[in-house]
N, C-alpha and C positions, 0 to 999 in steps of 0.2 A: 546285356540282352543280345540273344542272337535275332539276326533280320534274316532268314533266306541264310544265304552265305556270309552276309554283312552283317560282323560284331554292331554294328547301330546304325538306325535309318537316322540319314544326313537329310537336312530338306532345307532348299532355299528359297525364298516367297519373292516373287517379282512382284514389285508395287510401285505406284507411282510418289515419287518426294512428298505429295502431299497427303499420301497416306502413310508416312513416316511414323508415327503415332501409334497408328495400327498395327503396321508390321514391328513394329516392337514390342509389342503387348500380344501378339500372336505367338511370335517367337519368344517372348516366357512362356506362354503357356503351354509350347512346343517342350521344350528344355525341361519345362518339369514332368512332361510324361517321357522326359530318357532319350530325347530324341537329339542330333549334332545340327544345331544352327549356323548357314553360312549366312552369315549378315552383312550386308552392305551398308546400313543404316550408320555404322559406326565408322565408316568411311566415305563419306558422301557429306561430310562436314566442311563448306566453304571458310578461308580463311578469314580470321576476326576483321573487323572493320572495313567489310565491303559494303556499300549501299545494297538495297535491295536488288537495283536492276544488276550492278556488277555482280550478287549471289546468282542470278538468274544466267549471267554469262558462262560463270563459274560451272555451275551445273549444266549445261547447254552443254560445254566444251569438253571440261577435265584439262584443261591446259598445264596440271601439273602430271602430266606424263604419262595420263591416261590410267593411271592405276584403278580409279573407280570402274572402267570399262572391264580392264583387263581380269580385276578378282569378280564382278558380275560373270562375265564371258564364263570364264571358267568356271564356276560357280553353278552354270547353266547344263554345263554339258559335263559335269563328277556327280553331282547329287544321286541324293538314289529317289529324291519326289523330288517336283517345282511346284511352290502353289501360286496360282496366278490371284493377288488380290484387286477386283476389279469396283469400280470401274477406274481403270489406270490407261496412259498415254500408250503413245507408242512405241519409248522402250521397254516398257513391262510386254507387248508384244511380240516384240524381236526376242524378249526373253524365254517367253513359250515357243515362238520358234525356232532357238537354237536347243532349249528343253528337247522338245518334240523331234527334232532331226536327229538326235542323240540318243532316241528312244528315252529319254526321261519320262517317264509320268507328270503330267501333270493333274493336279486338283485346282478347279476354276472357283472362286468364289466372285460371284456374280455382285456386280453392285445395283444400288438400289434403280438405276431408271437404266440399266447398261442393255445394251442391245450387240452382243460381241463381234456381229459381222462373221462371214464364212470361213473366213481361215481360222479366225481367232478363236473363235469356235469347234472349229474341226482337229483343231492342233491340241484341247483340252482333251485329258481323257476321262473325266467324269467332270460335272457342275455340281456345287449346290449352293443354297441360299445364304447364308450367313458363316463366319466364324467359327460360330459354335459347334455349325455342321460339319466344319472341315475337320476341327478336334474329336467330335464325334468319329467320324470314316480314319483320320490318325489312328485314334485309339482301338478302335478294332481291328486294324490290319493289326497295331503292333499285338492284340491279345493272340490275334489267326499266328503271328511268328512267335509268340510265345507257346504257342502249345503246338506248335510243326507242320502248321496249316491244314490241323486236321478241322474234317466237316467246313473245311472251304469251298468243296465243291458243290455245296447244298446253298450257298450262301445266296438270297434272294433280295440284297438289295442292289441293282446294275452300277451305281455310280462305285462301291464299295468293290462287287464284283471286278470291275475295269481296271480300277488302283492297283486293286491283289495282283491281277492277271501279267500285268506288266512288270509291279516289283519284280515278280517270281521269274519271269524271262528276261529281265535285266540282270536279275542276281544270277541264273545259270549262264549267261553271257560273260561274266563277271570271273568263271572258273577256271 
């Protein structure tokens, strides 16, 4: 599939460890509409036989060299979307804001009692309520880059609009 200039939209989803569950069952359902998942899920795996609280050091730190940080980091600032799955701490934060300063797109999916606060907020560039809605605003930008983003410019949903707006000036950045 072509994206804009990009043979495939890459997307990374910043979540919080306890939404680990999520973002992997998000990220199938990413993967089967065509899309390059950067996953951190599968490297965020604490070594066997730590106690709970030693898992919780573990994750705190990254004391094996930081590599968890290092593929997020970049992760943050290559993708061509971030989806911020909320409600998540604050480094799915830092994640939308290295996104955001990188011009990445982000897509917010709002958790259920979350109240984002004004950066966290300001740094998304569309919200919507669930999952489903995220795959939903997915799937139609990839149908808009599948037919060469014709009658995009008629397109009357804003959160949908924001996505498109930013792929398409990231991908001519890109050139």
């Amino acid at each position: 599939k072509e994206f804009g200039y990009m043979s495939v939209l890459t997307i990374y989803v910043a979540g919080s460890f306890k939404h680990k569950h999520g973002v992997r069952l998000l990220g199938r359902e990413l993967r089967n509409m065509g899309c390059c998942m950067l996953d951190w899920t599968d490297k965020a795996v604490p070594p066997p036989g730590l106690t709970p609280a030693e898992r919780r050091i573990w994750m705190d730190t990254d004391r094996d060299g930081g590599e968890v940080y290092a593929f997020c980091h970049n992760a943050c600032l290559t993708a061509d979307m971030v989806i911020y799955y909320g409600a998540s701490g604050q480094d799915a934060g830092v994640e939308v804001g290295l996104a955001a300063g990188a011009g990445v797109p982000v897509l917010g999916i709002r958790g259920p009692l979350e109240g984002p606060g004004l950066m966290l907020h300001g740094a998304v560039s569309g919200w919507v309520d669930s999952a489903e809605e995220a795959l939903d605003v997915v799937g139609a930008l990839l149908a808009y880059a599948d037919a060469d983003w014709k009658d995009f410019e008629v397109e009357p949903n804003p959160v949908l609009r924001r996505m498109g707006e930013k792929l398409l000036e990231r991908a001519d950045k890109k050139i």
